[in-house]
N, C-alpha and C positions, 0 to 999 in steps of 0.2 A: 398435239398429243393429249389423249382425254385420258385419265388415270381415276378409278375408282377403288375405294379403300373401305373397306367395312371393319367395324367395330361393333362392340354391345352385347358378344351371344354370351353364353357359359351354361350353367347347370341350374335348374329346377326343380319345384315340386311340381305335381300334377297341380292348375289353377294359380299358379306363381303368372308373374309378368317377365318381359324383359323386353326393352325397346331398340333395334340394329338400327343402327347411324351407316349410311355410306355417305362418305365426301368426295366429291367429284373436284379435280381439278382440270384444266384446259377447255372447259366449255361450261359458260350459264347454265343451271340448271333448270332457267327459265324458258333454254330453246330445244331442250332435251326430254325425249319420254323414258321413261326407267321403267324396268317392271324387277319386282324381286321373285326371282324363282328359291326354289328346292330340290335338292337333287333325288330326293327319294335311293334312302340307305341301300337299295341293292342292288343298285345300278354305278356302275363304274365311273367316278369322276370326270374322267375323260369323255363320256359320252355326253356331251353336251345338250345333244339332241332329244335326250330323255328328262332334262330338267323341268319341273311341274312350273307354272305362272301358280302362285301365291295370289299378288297385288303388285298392282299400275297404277302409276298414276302419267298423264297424256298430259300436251303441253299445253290444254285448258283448261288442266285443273282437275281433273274429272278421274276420279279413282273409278279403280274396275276391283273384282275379289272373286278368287275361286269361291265356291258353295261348301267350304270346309273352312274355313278362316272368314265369312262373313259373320259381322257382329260380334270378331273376337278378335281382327288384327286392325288397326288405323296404319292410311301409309300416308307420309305429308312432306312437305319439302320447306326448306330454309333459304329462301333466295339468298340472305345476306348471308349465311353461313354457306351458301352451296351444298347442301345437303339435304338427303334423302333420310325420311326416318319410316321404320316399321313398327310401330306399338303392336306388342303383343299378350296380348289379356286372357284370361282363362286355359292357360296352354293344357294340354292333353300329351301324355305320353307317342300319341302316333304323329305330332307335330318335328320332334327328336326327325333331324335331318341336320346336314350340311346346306345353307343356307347364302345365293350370291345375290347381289344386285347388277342389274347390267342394263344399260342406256344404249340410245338410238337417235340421230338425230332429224327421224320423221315426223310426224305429230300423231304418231297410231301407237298404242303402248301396251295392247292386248293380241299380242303376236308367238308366235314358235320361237323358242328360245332360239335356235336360225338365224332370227331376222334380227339378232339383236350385236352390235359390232363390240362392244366395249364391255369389258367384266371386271370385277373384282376379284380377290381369291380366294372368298369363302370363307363363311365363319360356323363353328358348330354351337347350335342349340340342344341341349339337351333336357327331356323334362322326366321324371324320374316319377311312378304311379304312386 
């Protein structure tokens, strides 16, 4: 049973940081690819299928980044802690989403939030102009 937990959002200024930790238990996170999506605020929680990919990182290491979050978010993982982290740098008010982490245990980690079997339950970021 693979259980993922997120921690780390809360409230900003516009250009503040804030780094989301997900801790995975029931699988290494060395044989697992994670990608942290965004739900984009006007879209129903429950629609899964409408969640934005953010950042991935695949099970070689190899981070992937939407073109709105490159060169402002780092994603990395803690093998010894089992954990996935999102650094987030220069926030902007249009970043302000509900924010999950969710794993896969294939080696492809830039996929449709679909493909992906395991989630957390979401933490909100908020960045304030």
């Amino acid at each position: 049973h693979v259980e993922l937990v997120e921690s780390g959002g809360g409230s900003v200024q516009a250009g503040g940081s804030l780094r989301l930790s997900c801790a995975v238990s029931g699988m290494p996170v060395s044989k697992i690819s994670m990608c942290w999506f965004r739900q984009r605020t006007e879209k129903s929680r429950e629609n899964v299928a409408s969640r934005e990919n953010v950042a991935s990182f695949d099970t070689y290491g190899d981070p992937f980044y939407a073109y709105t979050v490159k060169g402002r978010f780092t994603v990395s993982k803690d093998n010894v802690k089992n954990t996935f982290h999102l650094q987030m740098d220069s926030l902007r008010p249009d970043d302000t989403d509900t924010y999950y982490c969710a794993a896969r245990e294939g080696s492809q980690a830039w996929l449709d939030a679909e493909d992906y079997d395991y989630w957390g339950q979401g933490i909100q970021v908020t960045v304030s102009s």
